[in-house]
TITIDREN-415969 format. One line per field, with one value per residue (C-alpha): residue in one letter; residue number from 1; x, y, z; chain. Coordinates in steps of 0.1 Angstrom, whole numbers, plus 5000, padded with zeros to 4 digits. Layout:
dokol = (a|...) .
vexfi = (NUM|...) .
X = (X|...) .
Y = (Y|...) .
Z = (Z|...) .
vose = (A|...) .
END
This chain:
dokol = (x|x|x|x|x|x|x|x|x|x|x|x|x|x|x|x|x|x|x|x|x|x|x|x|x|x|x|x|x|x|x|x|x|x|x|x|x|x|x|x|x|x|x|x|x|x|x|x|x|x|x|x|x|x|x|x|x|x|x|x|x|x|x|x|x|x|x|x|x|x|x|x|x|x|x|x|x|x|x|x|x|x|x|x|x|x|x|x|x|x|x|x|x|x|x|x|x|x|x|x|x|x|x|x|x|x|x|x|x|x|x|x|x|x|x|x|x|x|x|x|x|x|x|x|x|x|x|x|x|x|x|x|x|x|x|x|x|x|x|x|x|x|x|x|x|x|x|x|x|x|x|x|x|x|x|x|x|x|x|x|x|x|x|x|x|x|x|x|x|x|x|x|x|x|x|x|x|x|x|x|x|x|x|x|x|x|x|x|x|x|x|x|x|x|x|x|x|x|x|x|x|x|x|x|x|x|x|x|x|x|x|x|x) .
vexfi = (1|2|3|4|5|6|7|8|9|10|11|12|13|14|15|16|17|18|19|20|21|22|23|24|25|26|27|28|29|30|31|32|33|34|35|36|37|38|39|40|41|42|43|44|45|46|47|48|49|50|51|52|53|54|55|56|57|58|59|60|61|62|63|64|65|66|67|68|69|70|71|72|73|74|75|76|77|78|79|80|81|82|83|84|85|86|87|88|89|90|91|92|93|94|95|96|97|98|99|100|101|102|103|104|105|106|107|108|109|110|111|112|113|114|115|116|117|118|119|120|121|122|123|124|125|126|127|128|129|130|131|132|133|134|135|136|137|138|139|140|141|142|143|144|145|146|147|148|149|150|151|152|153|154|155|156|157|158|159|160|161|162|163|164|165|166|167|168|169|170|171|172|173|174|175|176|177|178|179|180|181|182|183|184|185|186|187|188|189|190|191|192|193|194|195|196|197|198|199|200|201|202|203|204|205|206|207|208|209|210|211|212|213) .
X = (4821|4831|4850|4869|4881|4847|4832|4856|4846|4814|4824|4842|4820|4798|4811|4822|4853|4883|4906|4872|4871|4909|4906|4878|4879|4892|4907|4913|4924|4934|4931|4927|4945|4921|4922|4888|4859|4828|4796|4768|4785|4789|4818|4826|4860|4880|4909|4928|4913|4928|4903|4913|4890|4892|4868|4866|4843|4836|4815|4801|4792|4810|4813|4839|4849|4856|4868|4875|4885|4859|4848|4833|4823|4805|4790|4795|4823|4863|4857|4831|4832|4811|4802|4788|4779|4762|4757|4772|4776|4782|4760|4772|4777|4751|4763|4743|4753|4727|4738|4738|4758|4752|4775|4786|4801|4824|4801|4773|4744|4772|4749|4738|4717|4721|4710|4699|4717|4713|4737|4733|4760|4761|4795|4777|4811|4844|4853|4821|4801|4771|4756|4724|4728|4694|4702|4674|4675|4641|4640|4649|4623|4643|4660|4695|4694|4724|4740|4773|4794|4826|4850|4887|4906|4934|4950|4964|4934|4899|4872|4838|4805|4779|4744|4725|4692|4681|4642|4619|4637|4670|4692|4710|4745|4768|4807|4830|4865|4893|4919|4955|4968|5000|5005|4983|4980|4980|4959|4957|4923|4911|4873|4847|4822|4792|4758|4722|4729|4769|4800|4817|4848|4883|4895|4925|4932|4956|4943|4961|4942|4958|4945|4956|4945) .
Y = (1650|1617|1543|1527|1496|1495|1492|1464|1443|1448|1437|1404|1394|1393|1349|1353|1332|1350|1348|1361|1388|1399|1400|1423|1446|1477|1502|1540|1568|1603|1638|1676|1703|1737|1771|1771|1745|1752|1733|1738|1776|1784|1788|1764|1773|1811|1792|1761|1727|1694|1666|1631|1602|1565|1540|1503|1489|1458|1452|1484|1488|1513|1523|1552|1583|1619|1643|1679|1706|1732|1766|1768|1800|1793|1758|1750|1727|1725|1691|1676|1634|1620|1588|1570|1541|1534|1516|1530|1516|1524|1512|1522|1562|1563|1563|1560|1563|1557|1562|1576|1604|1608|1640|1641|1673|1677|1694|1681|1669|1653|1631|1661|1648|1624|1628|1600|1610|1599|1608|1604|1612|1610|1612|1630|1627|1613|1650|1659|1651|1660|1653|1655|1651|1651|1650|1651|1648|1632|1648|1684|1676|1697|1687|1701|1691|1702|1699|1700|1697|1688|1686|1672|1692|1670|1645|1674|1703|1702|1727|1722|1744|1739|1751|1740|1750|1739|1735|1751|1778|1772|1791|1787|1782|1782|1777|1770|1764|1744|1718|1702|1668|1666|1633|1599|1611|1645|1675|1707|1728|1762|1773|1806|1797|1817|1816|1838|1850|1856|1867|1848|1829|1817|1789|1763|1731|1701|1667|1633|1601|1561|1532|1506|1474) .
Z = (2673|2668|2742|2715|2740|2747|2714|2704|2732|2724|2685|2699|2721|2696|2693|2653|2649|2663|2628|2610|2634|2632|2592|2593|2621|2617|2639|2633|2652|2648|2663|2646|2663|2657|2656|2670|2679|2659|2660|2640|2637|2670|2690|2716|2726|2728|2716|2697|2703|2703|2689|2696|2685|2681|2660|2656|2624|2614|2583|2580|2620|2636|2670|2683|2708|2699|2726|2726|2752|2754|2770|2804|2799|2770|2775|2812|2810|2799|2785|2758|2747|2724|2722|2687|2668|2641|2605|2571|2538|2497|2466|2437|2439|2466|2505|2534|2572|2604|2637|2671|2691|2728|2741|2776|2793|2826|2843|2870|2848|2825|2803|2782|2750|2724|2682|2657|2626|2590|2565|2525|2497|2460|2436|2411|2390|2401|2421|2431|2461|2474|2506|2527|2569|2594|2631|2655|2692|2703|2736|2726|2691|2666|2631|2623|2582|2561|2525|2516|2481|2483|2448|2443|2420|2419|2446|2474|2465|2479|2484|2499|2514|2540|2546|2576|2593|2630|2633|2661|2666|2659|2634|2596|2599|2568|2557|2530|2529|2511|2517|2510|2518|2531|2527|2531|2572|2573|2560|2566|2555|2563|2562|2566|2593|2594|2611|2609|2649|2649|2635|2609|2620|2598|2611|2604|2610|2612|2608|2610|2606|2601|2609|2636|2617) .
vose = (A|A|A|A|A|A|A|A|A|A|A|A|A|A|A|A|A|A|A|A|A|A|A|A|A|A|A|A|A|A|A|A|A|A|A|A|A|A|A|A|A|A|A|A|A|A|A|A|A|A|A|A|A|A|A|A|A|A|A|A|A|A|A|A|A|A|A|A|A|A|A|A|A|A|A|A|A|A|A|A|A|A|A|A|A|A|A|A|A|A|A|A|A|A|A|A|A|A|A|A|A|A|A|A|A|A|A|A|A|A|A|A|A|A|A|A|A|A|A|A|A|A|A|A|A|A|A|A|A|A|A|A|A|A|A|A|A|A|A|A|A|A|A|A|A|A|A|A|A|A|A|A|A|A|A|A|A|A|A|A|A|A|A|A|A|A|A|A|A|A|A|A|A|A|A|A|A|A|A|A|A|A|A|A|A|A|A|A|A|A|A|A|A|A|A|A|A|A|A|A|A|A|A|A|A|A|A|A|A|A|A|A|A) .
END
């Protein structure tokens, strides 16, 4: 889950001086190559995934596109984009993020729902992270809360685990996994996913990420 050209029009035409603007925009882009596309625990894909996105920021506003392909026979269409934007910024060892994701499906309806999302995180020591996510879509009226730890040991190794509930009768969905940097652009990570109404699910993946500017 994650239209970039669109976004940075949007940021320039916002009339800041265009040398200002060129110091302090910046553009990333990457993509994740799957065994399988989970969300929130579930399956959304019999197969491998390809997960392209692209974000422009400019002094903690953000605005980006994340695409994936996706099952029809599980969610109606072979094609899923997100769109978001939002605000996020660090003080101290405390994080916060508030934005907005509105998904959009191949499929007839298209427009499919949208989710105000606020993320928190704390470095509770220089490799360890924890972290508190609430998504709620305001016309389906449920909360999708999470935590997550994630901890470094060392500059390649990371391991991390999820727990998430979905309000009004949703379900708990859970994983944990670990991870090795490649390099400064690649990673590779595998992780158990694992939910209150399914099967649990190994998945790996490759993940490259650089920025443009």
């Amino acid at each position: 889950m994650r239209y970039i050209f669109a976004t940075s029009a949007v940021v320039i035409g916002l009339g800041l001086p265009g040398v200002t603007m060129a110091q302090e925009l910046s553009l990333s882009a990457g993509a994740t190559l799957t065994s399988r596309y989970v969300f929130n625990g579930i399956e959304q894909t019999t197969g491998a995934a390809l997960q392209p996105w692209a974000e422009a920021e400019y002094e903690g506003f953000y605005a980006g596109v994340w695409a994936s392909n996706t099952a029809r026979s599980i969610v109606g269409s072979s094609v899923e984009v997100d769109l978001y934007l939002g605000y996020r910024n660090e003080v101290g060892k405390f994080s916060y993020d508030l934005g907005y994701t509105r998904y959009y499906y191949r499929n007839p309806s298209n427009d499919c729902c949208g989710e105000v999302i606020l993320s928190l995180g704390y470095s509770v020591l220089d490799p360890l992270d924890v972290g508190l996510r609430f998504a709620h879509d305001p016309v389906a009226d449920y909360v999708n809360s999470s935590v997550s730890i994630d901890y470094a040991l060392d500059d390649k190794f990371g391991a991390s685990a999820n727990y998430g509930t979905i309000s009004n009768g949703g379900h708990d969905y859970w994983s944990v996994g670990g991870s090795y940097a490649i390099s400064d652009n690649f990673g590779i990570d595998a992780s158990w996913h694992d939910t209150s109404i399914s099967d649990g699910l190994l998945i790996v993946s490759l993940t490259t990420e650089f920025s443009l500017r």
